[in-house]
N, C-alpha and C positions, 0 to 999 in steps of 0.2 A: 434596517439594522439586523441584517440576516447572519448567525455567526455561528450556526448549528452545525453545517459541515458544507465541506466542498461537493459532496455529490448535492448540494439542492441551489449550486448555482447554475447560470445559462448555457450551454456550447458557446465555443467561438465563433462570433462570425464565419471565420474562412471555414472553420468543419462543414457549420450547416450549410456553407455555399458550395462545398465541395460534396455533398450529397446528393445534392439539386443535379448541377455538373453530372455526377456517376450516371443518373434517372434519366438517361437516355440514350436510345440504340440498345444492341443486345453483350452481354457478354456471359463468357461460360461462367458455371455454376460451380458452389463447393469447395473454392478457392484457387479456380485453376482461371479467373480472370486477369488481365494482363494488368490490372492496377496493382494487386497482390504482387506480381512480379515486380514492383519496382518497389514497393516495401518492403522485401525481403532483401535489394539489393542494399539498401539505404540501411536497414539496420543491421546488415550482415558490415556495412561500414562504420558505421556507427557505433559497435561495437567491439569492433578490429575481430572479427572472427567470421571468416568467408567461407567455415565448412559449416555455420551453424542453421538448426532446422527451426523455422519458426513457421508459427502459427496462432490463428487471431482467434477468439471468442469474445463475446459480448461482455462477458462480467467478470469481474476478480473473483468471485467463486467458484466459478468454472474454471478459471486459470490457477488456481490453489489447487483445487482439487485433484482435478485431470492431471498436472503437473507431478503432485505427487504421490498420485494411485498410481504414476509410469512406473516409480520409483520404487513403492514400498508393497511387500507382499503382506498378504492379511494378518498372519503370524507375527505381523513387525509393530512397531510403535515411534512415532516423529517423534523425535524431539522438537520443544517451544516453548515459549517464556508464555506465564500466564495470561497475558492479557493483547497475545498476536489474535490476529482475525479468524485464524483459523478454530482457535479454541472459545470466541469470544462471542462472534461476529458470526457464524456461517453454517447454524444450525445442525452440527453433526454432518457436514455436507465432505467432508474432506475423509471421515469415518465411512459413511457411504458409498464414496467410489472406493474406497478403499478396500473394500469386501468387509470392514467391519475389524478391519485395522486400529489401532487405540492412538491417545497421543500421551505424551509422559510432559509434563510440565517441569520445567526448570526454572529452579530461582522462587523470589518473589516481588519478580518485579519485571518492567518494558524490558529491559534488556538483560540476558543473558551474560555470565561470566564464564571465563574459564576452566574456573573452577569447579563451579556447580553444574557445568555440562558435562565436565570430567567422571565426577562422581555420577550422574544419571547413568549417563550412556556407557559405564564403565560396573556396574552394580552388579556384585558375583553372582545373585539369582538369574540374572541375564541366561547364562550358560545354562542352566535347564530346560528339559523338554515344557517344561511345567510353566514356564515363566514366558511372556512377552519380547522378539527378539529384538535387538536395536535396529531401527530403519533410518529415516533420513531426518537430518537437522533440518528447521525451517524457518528464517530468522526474518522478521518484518524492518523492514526499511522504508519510510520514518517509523518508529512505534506508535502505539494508539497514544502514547503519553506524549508525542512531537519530540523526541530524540532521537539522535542518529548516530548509528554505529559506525567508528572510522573505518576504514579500510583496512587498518591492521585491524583491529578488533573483529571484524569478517573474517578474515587470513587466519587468526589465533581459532577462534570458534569452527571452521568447517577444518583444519588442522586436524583437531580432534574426532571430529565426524570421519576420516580421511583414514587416518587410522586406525578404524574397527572396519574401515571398506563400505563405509556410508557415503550418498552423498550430501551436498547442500543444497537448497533450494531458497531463493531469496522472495519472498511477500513482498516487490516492489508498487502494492498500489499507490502508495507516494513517493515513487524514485527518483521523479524531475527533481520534487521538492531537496530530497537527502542532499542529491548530486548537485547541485547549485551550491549549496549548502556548505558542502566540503571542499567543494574548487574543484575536484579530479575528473577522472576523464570514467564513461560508463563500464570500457574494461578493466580497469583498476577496481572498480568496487564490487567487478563480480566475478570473470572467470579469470583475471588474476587475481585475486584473492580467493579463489578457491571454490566457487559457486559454480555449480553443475546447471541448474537451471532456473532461470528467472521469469519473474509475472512483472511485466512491464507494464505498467497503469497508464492508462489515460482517462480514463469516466470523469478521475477526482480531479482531472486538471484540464477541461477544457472540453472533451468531446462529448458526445451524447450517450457512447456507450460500446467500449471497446479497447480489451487488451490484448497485450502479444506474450505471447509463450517461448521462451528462447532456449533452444535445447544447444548448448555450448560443444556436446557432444553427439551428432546425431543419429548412434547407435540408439535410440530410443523411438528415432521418428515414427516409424510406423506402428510402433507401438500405440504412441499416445495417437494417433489418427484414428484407428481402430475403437480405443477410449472416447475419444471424442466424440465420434459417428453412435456408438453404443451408449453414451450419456447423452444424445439428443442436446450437443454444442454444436453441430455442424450446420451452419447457415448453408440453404440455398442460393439464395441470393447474397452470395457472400459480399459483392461487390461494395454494398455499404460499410459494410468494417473497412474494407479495405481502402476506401474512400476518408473514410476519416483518420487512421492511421497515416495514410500518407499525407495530408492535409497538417496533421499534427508534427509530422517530421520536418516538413517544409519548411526551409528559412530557419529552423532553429528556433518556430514555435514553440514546442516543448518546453526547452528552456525559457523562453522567456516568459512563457506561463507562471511556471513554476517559481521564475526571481520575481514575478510580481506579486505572487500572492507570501511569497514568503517576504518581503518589505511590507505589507498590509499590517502582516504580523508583527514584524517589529517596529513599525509606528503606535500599533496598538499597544503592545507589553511598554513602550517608551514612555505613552502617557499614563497608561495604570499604574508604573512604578511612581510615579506623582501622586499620588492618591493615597492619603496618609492609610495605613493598618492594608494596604493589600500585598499579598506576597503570592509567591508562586511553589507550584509542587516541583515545578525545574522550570530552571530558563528554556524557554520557547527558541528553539533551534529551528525548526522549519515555517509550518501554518499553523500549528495548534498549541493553544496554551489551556494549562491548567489554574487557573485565580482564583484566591479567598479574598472575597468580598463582603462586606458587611450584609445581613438581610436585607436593611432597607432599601439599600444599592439596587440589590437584584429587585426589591417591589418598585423601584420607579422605573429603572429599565424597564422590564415587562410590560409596565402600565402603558408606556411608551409604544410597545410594540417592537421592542426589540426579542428575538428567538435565537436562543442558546440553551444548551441542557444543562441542567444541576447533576452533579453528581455523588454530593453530598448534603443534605439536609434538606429542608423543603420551605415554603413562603410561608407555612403556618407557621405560626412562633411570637412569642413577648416578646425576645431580647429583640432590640431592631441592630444588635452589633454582635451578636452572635457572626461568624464567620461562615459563611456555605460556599461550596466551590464549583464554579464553572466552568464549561469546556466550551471556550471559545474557536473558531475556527475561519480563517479567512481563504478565499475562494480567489482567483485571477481578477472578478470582475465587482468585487467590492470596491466601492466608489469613497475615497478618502474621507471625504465628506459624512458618511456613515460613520468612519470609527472617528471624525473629532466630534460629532453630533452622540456618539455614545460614552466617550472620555466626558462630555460634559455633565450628562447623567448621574453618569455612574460615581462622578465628585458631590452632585449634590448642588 
């Protein structure tokens, strides 16, 4: 009963068999192998954009980062809702490449409004020497809270970025998830709606370790190569990324990763809403849910051996109905059988 997160479930099959596959004979090094070439074609379709520049690195921190140190001069400050990965999740790491660039928090909450991006990104100290300059919007899709922004709501948001001559940049390490999620198609939720450049996730969905960077305009390419190679992301032997990448493209794996672990989810949120006194901080739109559970709940799960993090209060405590809340989270390759073997626990 594993429901901590989707990076601590298995690869798929075909990734790791398309690994094995890569591991043998030679191919060129640094991205100039010919598996690379047919990833780039597949997502340059895949996302209805044939002039865009893409490129692979092993981690979403690297693809946050690198992505938007293309972007933002030191002088500048991203915009981000407090609880995106970049501010949360990534150790000062996006600061870093940044040359030490800041981020300005919007809101107080997963998702970003219009309004309260208006007023950051628009704030008359702006305009002094003295003051932090606006740089790029940077908006996570799905949020760490499992919500997902429509595609107009992307549109409306980097609108705003668009006009101070910023761009956007989308946190998709759960994109599959969003995209299934809303019906639409991957250009719809990014460079037509307004997104400059996207971190297209796979680790959390399936592969063992490896995203793509999609520069929708590739006046940047060389740039971020340079970054890249100078942040020590530039795989040698790149041909494993690119191995799993296109393994993960194939047949529309992605997607179907991604609808299965987000059905996990909502079999699991189906039965907990059965369970007298638990409720939710939002409905579960993708893989992740937030649930208040009684304590005792969470002591017999545990005892069980189920892992999930608390995010609020802790197993020591009298009231055994005091309320603590859980970050559940389901993976491609969670076996249904776990979440009705945990619904039945967690009733009691």
């Amino acid at each position: 009963m594993f429901f901590a997160s989707d990076n601590a479930g298995p690869a798929h099959p075909s990734i790791a068999e398309a690994l094995v596959h890569a591991n043998t004979g030679y191919q060129m090094p640094y991205g100039k192998d010919t598996i690379m070439d047919q990833v780039r074609d597949r997502l340059r379709t895949i996302f209805e954009a044939p002039e865009a520049a893409i490129y692979l690195v092993a981690t979403g921190t690297a693809a946050n980062s690198l992505s938007l140190a293309t972007y933002c001069q030191p002088w500048q400050t991203v915009f981000c809702s407090p609880v995106a990965h970049i501010n949360e999740d990534e150790c000062n790491s996006p600061e870093f490449y940044m040359g030490g660039a800041k981020l300005t928090l919007v809101g107080d909450s997963d998702k970003m409004t219009p309004a309260a991006l208006r007023a950051a990104m628009g704030h008359d100290a702006r305009i002094a020497v003295h003051s932090a300059q606006p740089g790029p919007l940077s908006i996570t899709q799905a949020t760490e809270k499992g919500r997902i922004y429509t595609c107009d709501e992307i549109a409306a948001l980097s609108a705003i970025a668009a006009d101070l001559g910023q761009p956007t940049h989308l946190d998709g390490a759960r994109f599959a998830n969003a995209l299934v999620a809303l019906g639409c198609t991957p250009a719809e939720m990014t460079w037509k709606a307004g997104v400059d450049v996207v971190s297209f996730g796979g680790t959390k969905n399936g592969c063992v370790g490896v995203e793509a960077v999609i520069f929708f305009d590739p006046a940047k390419a060389w740039e971020f190569e340079l970054r890249r190679k100078r942040g020590a992301h530039l795989f040698s032997k790149h041909r494993y990324l690119s191995a799993q990448m296109l393994a993960y493209l194939e047949g529309g794996l992605w997607l179907d990763l991604a609808k299965r672990s987000n059905a996990r989810m909502a079999l699991l949120a189906d039965g907990l809403r059965k369970i007298p006194g638990t409720s939710f901080l939002h409905d579960p739109q993708a893989n992740i849910v937030f649930a208040n559970l009684p304590r005792a709940a969470h002591k017999r799960l545990m005892q069980a051996g189920a892992r999930y993090y608390l995010t609020s209060g802790d197993l020591d405590g009298a009231d055994e109905d005091e309320l603590l809340t859980a970050r559940l989270v389901c993976d491609w390759s969670l076996p249904e059988a776990e979440i009705t073997r945990f619904l039945e626990i967690a009733a009691g």
